[in-house]
C-alpha positions in Angstrom: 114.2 86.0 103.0 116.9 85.5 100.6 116.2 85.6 96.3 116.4 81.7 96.7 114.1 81.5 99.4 111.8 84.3 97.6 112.2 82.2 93.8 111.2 79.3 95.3 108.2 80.8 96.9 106.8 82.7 93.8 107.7 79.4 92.0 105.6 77.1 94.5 102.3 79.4 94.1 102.9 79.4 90.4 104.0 83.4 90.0 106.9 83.6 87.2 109.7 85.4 88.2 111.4 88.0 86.1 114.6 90.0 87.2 112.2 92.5 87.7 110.1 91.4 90.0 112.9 90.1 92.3 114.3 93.2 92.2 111.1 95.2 93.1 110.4 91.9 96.1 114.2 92.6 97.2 113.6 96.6 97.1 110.5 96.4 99.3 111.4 93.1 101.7 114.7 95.2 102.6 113.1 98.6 103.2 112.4 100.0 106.6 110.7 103.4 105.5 107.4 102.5 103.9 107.6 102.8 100.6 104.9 103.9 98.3 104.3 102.4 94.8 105.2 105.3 92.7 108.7 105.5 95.3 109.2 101.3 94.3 108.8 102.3 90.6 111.2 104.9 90.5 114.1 102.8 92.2 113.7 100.0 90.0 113.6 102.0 86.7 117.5 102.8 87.4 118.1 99.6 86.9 115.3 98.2 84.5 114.2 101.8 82.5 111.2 99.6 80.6 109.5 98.4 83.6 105.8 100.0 84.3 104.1 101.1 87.2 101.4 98.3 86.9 104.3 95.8 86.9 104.9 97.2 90.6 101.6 97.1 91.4 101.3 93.6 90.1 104.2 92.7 92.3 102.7 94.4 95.3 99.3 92.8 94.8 100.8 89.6 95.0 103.4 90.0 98.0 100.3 91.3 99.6 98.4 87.9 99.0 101.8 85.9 100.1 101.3 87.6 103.3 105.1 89.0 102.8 103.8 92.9 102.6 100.9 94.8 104.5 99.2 98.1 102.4 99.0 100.8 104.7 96.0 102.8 103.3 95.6 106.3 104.4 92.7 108.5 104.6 94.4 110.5 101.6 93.9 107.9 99.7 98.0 107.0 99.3 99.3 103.6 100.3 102.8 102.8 101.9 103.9 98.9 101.8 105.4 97.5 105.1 107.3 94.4 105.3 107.2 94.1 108.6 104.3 91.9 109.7 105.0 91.2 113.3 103.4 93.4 115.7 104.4 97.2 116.0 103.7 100.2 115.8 104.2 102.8 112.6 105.4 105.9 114.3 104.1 108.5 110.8 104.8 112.0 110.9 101.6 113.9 109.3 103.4 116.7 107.7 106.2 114.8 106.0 105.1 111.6 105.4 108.1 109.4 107.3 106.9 106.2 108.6 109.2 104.2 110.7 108.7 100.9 113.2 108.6 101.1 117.1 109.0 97.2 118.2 109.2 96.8 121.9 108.4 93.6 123.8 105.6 95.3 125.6 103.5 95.8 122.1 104.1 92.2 121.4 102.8 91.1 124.6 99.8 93.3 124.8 98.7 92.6 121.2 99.0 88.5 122.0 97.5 89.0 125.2 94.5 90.7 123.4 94.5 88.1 121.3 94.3 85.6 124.2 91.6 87.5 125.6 89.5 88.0 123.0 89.8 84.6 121.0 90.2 86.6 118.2 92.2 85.1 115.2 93.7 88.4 113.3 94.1 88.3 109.5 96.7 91.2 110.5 97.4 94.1 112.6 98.4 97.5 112.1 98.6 100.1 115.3 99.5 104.0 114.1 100.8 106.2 116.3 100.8 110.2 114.1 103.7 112.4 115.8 106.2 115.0 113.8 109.5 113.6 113.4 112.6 115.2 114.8 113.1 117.4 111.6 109.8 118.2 111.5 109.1 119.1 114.6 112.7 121.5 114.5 111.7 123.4 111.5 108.0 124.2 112.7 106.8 122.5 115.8 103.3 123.8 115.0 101.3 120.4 113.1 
């Protein structure tokens, strides 16, 4: 989505748009790894030093009820945002906290063909697979 495409979407559902809450919708609709609130907030204060944590939070709330973002709550109590809302799989390393996509055709064919099957109509999806990453998994393969 482009910041046309994005103004004109905030615009439609009545959302005002400030530079920076483009610039924290840019930040997170470009990022593959994750990124938690508090990681959002620090980017975007290089460029805008007055803006506030609840302004990302704000921003994330709403991108959450656009459908554009999905909060992936963990059991410590942390949240990651993910932009990606097709079906995957977030491959998340338990010691270090890296969270990247696995997208292969099979995942999208099982998850529709569950879907199929079960007549189900999903609000969302979110499959989790916990493994250590490569660096990880060199320094100290024991979890």
């Amino acid at each position: 989505m482009n910041e046309q495409q994005l103004i004109t979407r905030l615009r439609s559902k009545g959302y005002k748009v400030t530079p920076q809450r483009i610039a924290i919708c840019q930040l997170i609709l470009s990022s593959k790894d994750h990124p938690s609130a508090e990681q959002i907030y620090q980017e975007v204060k290089k460029t805008y030093p007055a803006i506030s944590l609840a302004t990302v939070y704000i921003t994330l709330d709403l991108l959450k009820k656009l459908g554009l973002v999905q909060e992936l709550g963990f059991s410590d109590q942390s949240s990651r945002y993910d932009p990606n809302n097709s079906p995957h799989i977030n491959v998340i390393c338990p010691r270090c906290g890296k969270i990247y996509d696995y997208e292969a055709p099979n995942v999208k064919k099982l998850w529709y063909r569950i879907i199929a099957e079960t007549g189900l109509k999903p609000l969302r999806q979110r499959l989790d697979l916990y493994t250590l990453c490569n660096k990880c998994s060199q320094e100290n393969p024991t979890p």
